[in-house]
N, CA, C and O atoms as a GROMACS GRO file, in nm:
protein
  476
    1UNK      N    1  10.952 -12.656   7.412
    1UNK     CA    2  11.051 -12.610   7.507
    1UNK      C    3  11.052 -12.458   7.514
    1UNK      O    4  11.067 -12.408   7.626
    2UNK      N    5  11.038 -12.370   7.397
    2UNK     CA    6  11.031 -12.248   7.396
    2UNK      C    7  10.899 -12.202   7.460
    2UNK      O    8  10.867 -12.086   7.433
    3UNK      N    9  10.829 -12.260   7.526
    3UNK     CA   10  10.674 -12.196   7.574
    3UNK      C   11  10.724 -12.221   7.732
    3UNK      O   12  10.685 -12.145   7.821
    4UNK      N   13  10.800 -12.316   7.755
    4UNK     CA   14  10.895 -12.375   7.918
    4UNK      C   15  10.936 -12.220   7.963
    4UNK      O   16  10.892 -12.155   8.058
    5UNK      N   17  11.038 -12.181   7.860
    5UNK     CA   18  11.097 -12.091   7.924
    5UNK      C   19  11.021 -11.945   7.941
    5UNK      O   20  11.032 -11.861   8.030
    6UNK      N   21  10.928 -11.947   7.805
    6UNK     CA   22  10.844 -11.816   7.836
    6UNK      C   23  10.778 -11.816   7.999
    6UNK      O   24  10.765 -11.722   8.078
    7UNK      N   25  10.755 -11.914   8.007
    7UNK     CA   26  10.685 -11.928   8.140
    7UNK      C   27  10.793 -11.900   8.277
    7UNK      O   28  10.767 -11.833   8.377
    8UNK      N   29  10.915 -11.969   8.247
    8UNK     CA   30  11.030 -11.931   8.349
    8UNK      C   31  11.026 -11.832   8.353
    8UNK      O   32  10.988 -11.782   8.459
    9UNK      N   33  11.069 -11.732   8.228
    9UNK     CA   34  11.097 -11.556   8.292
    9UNK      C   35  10.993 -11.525   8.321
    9UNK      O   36  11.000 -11.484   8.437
   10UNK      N   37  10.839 -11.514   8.264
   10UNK     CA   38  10.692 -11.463   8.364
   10UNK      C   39  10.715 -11.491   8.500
   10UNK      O   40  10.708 -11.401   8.582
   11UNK      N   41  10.746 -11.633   8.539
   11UNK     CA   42  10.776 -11.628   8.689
   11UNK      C   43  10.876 -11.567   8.736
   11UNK      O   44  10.851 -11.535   8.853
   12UNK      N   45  10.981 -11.533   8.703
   12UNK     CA   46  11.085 -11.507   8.749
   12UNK      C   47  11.072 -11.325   8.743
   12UNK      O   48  11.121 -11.248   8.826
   13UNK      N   49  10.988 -11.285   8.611
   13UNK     CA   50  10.931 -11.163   8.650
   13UNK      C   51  10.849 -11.154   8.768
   13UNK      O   52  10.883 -11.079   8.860
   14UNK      N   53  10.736 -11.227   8.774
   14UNK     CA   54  10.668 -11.214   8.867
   14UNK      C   55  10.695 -11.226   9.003
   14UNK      O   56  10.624 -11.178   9.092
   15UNK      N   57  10.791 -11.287   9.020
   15UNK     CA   58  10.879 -11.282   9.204
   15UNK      C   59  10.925 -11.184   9.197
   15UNK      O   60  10.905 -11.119   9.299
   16UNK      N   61  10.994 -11.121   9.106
   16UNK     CA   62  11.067 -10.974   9.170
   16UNK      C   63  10.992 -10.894   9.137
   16UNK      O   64  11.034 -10.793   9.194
   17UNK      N   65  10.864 -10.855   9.054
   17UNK     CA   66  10.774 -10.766   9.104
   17UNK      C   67  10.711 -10.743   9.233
   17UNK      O   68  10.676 -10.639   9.288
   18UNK      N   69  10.704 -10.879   9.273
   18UNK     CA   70  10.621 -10.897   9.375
   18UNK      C   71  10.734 -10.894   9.554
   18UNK      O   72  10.715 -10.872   9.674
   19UNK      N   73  10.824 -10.924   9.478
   19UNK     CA   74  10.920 -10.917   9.590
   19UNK      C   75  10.954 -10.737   9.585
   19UNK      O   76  10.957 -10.692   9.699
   20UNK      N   77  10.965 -10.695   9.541
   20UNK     CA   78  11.003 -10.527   9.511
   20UNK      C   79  10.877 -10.431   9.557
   20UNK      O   80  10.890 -10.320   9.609
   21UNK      N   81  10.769 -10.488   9.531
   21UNK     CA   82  10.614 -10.388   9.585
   21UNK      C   83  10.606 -10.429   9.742
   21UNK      O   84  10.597 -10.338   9.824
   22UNK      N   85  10.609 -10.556   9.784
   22UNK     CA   86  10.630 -10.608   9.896
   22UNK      C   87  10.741 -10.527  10.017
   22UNK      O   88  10.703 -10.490  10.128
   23UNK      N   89  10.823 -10.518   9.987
   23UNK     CA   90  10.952 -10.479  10.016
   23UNK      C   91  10.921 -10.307  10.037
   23UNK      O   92  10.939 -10.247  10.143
   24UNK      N   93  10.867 -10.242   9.904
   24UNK     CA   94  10.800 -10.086   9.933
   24UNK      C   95  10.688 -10.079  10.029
   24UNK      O   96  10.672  -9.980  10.100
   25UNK      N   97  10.630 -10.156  10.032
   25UNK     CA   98  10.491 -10.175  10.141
   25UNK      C   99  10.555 -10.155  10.211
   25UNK      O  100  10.574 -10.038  10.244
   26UNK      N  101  10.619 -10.254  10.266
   26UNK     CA  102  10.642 -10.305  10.445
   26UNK      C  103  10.708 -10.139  10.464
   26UNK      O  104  10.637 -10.041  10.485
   27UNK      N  105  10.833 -10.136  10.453
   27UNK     CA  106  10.870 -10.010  10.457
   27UNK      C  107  10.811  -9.875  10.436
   27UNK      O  108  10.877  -9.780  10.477
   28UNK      N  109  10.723  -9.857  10.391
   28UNK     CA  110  10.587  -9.768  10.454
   28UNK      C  111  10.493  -9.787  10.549
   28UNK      O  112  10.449  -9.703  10.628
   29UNK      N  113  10.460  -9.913  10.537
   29UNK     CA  114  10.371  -9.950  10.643
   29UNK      C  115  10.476  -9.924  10.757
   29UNK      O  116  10.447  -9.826  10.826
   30UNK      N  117  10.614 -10.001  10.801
   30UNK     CA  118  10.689  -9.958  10.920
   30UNK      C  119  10.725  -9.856  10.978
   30UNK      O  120  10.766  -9.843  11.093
   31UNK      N  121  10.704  -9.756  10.872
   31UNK     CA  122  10.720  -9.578  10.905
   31UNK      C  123  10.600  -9.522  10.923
   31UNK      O  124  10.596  -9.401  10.898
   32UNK      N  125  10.452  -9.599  10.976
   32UNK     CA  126  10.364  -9.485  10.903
   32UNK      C  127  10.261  -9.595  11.046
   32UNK      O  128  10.272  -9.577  11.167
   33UNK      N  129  10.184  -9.683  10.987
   33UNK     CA  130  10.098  -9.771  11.030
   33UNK      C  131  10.077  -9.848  11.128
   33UNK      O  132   9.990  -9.876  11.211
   34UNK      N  133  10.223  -9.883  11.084
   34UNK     CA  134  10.278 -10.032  11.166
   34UNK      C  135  10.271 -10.007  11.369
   34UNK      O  136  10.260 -10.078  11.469
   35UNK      N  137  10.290  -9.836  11.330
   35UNK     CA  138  10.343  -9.782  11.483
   35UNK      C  139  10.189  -9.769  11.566
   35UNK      O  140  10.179  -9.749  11.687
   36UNK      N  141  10.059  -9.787  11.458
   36UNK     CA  142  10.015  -9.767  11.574
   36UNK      C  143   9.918  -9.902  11.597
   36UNK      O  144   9.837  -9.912  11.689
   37UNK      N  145   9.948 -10.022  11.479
   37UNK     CA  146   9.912 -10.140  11.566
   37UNK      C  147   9.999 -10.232  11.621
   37UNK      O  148   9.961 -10.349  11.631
   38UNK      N  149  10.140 -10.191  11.668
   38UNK     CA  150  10.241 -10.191  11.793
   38UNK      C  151  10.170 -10.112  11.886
   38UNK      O  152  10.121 -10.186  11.972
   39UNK      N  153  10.148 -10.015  11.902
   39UNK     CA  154  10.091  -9.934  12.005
   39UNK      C  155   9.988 -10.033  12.051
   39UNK      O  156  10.001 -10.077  12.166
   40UNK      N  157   9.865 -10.084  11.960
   40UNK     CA  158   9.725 -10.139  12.037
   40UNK      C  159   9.781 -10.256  12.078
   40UNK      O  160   9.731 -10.304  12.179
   41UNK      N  161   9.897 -10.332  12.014
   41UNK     CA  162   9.916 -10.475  12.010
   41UNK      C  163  10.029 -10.481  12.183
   41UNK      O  164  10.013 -10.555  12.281
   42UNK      N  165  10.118 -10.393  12.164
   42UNK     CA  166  10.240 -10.413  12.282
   42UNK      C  167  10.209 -10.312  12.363
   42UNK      O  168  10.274 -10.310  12.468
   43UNK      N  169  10.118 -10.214  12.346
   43UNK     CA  170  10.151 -10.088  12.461
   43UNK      C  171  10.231  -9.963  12.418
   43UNK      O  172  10.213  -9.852  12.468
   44UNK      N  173  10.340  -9.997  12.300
   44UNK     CA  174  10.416  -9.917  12.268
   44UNK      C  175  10.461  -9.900  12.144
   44UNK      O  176  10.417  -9.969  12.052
   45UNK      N  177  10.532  -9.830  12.130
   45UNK     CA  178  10.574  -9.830  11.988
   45UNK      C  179  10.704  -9.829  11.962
   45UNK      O  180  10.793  -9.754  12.003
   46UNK      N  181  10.708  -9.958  11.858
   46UNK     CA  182  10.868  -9.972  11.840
   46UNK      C  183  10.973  -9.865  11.829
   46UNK      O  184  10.927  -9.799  11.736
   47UNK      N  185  11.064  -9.816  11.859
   47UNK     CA  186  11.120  -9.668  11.812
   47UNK      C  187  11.199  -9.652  11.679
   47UNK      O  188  11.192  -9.554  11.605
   48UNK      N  189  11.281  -9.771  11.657
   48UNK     CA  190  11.370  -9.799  11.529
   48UNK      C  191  11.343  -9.978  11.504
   48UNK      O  192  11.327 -10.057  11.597
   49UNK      N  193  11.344  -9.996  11.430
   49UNK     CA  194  11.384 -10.105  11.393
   49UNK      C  195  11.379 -10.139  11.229
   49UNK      O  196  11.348 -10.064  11.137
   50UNK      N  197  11.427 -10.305  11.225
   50UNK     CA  198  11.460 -10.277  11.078
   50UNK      C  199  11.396 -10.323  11.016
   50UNK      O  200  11.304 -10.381  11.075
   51UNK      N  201  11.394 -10.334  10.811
   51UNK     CA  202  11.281 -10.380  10.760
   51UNK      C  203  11.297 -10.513  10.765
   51UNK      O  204  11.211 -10.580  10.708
   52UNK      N  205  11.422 -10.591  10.841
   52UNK     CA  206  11.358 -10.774  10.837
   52UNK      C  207  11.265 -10.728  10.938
   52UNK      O  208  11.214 -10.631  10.884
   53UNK      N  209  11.216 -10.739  11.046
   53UNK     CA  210  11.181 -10.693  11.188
   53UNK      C  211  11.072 -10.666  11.127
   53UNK      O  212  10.993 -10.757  11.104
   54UNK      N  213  11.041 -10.511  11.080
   54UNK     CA  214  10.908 -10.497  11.038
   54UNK      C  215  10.842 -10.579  10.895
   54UNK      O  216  10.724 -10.561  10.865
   55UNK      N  217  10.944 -10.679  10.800
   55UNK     CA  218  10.863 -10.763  10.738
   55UNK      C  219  10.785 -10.882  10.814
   55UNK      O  220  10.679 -10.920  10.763
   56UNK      N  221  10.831 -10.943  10.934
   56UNK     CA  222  10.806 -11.004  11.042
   56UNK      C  223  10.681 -10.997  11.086
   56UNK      O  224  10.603 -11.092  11.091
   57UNK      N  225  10.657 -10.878  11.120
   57UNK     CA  226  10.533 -10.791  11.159
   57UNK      C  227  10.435 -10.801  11.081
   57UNK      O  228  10.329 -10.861  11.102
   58UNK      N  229  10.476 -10.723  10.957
   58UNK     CA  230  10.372 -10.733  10.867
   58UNK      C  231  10.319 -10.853  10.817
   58UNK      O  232  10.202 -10.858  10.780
   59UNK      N  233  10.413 -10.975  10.811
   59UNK     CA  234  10.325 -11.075  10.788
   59UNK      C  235  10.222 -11.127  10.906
   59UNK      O  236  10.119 -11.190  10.884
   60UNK      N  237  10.270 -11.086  11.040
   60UNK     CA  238  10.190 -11.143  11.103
   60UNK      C  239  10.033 -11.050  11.098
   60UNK      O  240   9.921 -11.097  11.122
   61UNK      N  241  10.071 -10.894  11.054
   61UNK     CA  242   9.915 -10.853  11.082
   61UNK      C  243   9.931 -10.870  10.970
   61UNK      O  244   9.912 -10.992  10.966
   62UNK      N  245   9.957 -10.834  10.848
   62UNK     CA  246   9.842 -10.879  10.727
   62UNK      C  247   9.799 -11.006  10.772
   62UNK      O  248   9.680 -11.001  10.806
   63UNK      N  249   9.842 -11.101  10.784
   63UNK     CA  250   9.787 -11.231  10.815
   63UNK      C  251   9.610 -11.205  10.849
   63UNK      O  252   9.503 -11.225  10.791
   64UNK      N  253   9.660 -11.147  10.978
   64UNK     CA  254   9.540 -11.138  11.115
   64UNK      C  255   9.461 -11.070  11.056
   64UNK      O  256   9.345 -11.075  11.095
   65UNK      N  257   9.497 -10.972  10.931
   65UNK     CA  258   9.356 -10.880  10.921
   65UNK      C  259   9.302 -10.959  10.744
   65UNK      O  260   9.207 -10.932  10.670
   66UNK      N  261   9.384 -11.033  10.737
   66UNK     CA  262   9.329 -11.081  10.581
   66UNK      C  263   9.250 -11.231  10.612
   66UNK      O  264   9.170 -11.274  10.529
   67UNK      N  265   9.284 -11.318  10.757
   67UNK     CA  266   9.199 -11.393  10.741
   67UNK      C  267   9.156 -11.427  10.938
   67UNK      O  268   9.243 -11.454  11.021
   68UNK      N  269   9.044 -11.418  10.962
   68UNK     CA  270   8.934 -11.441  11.082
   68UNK      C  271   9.052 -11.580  11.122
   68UNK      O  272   9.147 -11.548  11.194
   69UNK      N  273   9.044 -11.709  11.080
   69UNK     CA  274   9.091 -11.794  11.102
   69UNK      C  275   9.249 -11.757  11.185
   69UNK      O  276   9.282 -11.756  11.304
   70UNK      N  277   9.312 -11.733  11.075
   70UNK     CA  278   9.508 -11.712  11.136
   70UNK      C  279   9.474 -11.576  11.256
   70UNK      O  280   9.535 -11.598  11.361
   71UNK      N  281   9.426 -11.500  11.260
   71UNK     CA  282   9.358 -11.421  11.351
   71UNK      C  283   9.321 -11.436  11.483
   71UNK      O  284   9.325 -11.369  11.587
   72UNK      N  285   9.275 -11.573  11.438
   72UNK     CA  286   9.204 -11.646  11.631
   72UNK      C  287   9.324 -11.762  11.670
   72UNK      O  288   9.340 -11.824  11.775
   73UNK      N  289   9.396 -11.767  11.547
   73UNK     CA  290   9.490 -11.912  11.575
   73UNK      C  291   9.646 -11.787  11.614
   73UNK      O  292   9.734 -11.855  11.666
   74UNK      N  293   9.677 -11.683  11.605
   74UNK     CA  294   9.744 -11.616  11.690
   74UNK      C  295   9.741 -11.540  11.785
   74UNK      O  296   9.828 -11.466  11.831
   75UNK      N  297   9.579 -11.571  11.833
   75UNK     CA  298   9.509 -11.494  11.922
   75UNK      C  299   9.535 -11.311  11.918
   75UNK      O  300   9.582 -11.235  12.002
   76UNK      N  301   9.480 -11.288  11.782
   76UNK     CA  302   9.465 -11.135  11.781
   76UNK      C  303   9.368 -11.117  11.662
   76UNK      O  304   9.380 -11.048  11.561
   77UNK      N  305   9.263 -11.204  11.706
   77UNK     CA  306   9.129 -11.108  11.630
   77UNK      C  307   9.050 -11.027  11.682
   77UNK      O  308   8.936 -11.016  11.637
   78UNK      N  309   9.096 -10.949  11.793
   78UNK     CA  310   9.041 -10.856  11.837
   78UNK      C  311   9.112 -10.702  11.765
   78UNK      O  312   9.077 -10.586  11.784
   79UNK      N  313   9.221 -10.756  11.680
   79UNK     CA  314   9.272 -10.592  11.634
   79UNK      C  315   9.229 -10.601  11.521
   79UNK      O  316   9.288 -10.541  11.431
   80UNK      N  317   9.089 -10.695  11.486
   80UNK     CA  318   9.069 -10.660  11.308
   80UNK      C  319   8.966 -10.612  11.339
   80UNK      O  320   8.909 -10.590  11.232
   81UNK      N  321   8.868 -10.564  11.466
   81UNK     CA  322   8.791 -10.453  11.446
   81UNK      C  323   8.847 -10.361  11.522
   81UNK      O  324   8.772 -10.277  11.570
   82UNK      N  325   8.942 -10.356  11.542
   82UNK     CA  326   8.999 -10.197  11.598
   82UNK      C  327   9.011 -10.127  11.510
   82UNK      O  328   8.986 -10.010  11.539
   83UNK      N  329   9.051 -10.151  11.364
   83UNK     CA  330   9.135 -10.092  11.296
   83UNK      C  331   9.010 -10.073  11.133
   83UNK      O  332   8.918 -10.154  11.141
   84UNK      N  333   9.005 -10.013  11.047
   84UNK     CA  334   8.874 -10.014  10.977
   84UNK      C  335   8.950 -10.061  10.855
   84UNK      O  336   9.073 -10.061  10.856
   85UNK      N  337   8.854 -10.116  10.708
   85UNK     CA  338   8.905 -10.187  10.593
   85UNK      C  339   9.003 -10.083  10.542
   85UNK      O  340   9.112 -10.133  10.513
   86UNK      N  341   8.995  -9.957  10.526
   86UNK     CA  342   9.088  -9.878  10.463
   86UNK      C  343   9.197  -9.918  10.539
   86UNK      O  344   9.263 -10.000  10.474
   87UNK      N  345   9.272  -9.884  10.709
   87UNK     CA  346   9.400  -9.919  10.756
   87UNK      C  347   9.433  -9.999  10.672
   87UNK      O  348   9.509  -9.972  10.579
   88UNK      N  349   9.355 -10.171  10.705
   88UNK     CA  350   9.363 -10.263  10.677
   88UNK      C  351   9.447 -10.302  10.560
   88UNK      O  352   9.531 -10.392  10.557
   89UNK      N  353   9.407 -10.204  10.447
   89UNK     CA  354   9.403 -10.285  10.311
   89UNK      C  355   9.542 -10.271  10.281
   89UNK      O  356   9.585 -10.376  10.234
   90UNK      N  357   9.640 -10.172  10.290
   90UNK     CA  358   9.781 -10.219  10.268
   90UNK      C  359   9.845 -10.303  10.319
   90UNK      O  360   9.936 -10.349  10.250
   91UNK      N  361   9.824 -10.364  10.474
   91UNK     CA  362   9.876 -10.521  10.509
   91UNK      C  363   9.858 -10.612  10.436
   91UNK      O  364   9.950 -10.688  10.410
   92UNK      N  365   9.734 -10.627  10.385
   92UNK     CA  366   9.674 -10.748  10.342
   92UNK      C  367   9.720 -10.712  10.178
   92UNK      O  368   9.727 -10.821  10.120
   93UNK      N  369   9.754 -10.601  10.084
   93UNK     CA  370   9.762 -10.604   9.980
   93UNK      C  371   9.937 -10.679   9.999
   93UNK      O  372   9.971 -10.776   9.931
   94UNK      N  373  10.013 -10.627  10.082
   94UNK     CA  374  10.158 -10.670  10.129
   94UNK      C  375  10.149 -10.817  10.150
   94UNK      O  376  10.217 -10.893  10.081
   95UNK      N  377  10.063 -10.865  10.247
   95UNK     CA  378  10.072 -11.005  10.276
   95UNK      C  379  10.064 -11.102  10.153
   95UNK      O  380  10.136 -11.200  10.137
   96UNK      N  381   9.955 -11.054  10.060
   96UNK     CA  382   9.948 -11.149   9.964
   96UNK      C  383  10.019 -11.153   9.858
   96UNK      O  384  10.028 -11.246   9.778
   97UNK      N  385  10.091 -11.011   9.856
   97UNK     CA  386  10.163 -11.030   9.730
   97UNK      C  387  10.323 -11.074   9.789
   97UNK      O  388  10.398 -11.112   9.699
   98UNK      N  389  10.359 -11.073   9.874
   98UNK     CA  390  10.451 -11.188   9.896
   98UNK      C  391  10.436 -11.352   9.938
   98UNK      O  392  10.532 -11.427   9.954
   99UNK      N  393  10.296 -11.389   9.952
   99UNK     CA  394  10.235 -11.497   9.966
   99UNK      C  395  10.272 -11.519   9.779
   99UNK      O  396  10.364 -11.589   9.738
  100UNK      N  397  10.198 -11.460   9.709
  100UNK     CA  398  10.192 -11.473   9.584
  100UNK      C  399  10.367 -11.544   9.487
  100UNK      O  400  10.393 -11.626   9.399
  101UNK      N  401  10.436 -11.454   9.569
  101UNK     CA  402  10.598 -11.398   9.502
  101UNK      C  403  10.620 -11.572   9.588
  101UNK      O  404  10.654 -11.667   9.517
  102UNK      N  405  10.606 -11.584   9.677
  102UNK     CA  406  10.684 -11.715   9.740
  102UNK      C  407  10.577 -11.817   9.658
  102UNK      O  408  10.634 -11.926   9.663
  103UNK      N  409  10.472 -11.833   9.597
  103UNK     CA  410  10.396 -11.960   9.548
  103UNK      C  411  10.495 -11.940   9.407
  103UNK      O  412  10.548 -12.043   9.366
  104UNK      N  413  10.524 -11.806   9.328
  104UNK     CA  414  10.592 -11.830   9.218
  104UNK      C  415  10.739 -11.859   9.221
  104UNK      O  416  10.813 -11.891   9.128
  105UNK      N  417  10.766 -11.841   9.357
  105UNK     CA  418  10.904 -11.910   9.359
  105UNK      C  419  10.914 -12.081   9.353
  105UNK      O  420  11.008 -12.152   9.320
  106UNK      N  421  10.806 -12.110   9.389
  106UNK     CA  422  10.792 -12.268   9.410
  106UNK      C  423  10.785 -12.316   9.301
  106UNK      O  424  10.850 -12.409   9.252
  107UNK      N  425  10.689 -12.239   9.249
  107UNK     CA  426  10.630 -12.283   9.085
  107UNK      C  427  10.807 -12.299   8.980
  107UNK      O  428  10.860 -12.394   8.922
  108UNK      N  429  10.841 -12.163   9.000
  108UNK     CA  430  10.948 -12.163   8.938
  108UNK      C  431  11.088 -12.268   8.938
  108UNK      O  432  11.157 -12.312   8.846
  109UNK      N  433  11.093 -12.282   9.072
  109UNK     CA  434  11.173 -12.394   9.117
  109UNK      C  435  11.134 -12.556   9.064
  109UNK      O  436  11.214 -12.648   9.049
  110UNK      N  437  10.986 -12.560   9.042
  110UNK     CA  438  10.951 -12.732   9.022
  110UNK      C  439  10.938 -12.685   8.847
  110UNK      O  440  10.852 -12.757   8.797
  111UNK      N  441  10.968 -12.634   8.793
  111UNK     CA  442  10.955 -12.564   8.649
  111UNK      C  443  11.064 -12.599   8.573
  111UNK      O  444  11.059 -12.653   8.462
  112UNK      N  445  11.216 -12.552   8.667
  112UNK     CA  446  11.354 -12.567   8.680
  112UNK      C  447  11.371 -12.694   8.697
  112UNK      O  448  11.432 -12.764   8.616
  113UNK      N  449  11.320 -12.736   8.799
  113UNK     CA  450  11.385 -12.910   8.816
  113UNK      C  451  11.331 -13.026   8.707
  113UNK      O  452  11.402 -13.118   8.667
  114UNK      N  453  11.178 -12.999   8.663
  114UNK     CA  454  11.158 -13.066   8.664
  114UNK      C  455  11.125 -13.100   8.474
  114UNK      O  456  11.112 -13.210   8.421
  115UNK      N  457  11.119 -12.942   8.398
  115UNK     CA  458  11.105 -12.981   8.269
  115UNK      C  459  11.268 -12.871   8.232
  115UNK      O  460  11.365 -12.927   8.182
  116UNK      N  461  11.272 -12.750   8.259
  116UNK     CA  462  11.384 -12.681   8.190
  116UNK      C  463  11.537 -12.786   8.226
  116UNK      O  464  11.611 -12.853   8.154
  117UNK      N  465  11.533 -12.758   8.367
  117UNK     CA  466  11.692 -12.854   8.414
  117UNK      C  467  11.839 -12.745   8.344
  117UNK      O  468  11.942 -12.788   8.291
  118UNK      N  469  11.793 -12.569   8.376
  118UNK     CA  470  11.890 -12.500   8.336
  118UNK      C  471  12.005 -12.546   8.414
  118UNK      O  472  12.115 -12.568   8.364
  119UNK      N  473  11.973 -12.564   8.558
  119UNK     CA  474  12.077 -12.565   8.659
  119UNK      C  475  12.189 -12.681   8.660
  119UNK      O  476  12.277 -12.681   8.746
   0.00000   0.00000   0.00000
């Protein structure tokens, strides 16, 4: 039982790391990046908006630039060669590490239900 819970707080560390770097991304990327694949994507550039709004965003282009597939299935794989691997790589480091933070929330949750039963 004591190896159960070591594993609970690793996860439970690991979502709010991952939820906290996530969270600093987007909010750079929305001040910095974000404005100018709004620009190629809408014509324009958002003027204010907020970080739910631009987490929104960012999942959809990290998405588009981390995989060819979700790319053609939201019809915008034409902005993953506009843009070169350097732009790129902070969406996609953002996308996955809240991809990551939400698989350890799951983990954590069937962890909880199903051997600890803190709740």
């Amino acid at each position: 039982m004591q190896n159960l819970e070591l594993f609970f707080w690793i996860f439970a560390v690991l979502i709010l790391i991952c939820i906290f770097i996530a969270i600093c991304t987007t909010f750079y990327l929305g001040r910095s990046k974000m404005k100018k694949v709004d620009l190629l994507v809408y014509g324009y550039e958002i003027p204010s908006d907020s970080i739910f709004f631009q987490g929104f965003r960012m999942m959809d282009y990290g998405g588009a630039f981390a995989w060819r597939f979700y790319a053609r299935r939201i019809d915008k794989d034409w902005i993953r060669e506009h843009f070169d691997k350097k732009f790129q790589r902070p969406f996609i480091i953002s996308f996955w590490l809240i991809v990551l933070g939400f698989l350890a929330m799951i983990l954590l949750y069937i962890l909880d239900k199903l051997f600890l039963q803190i709740t």
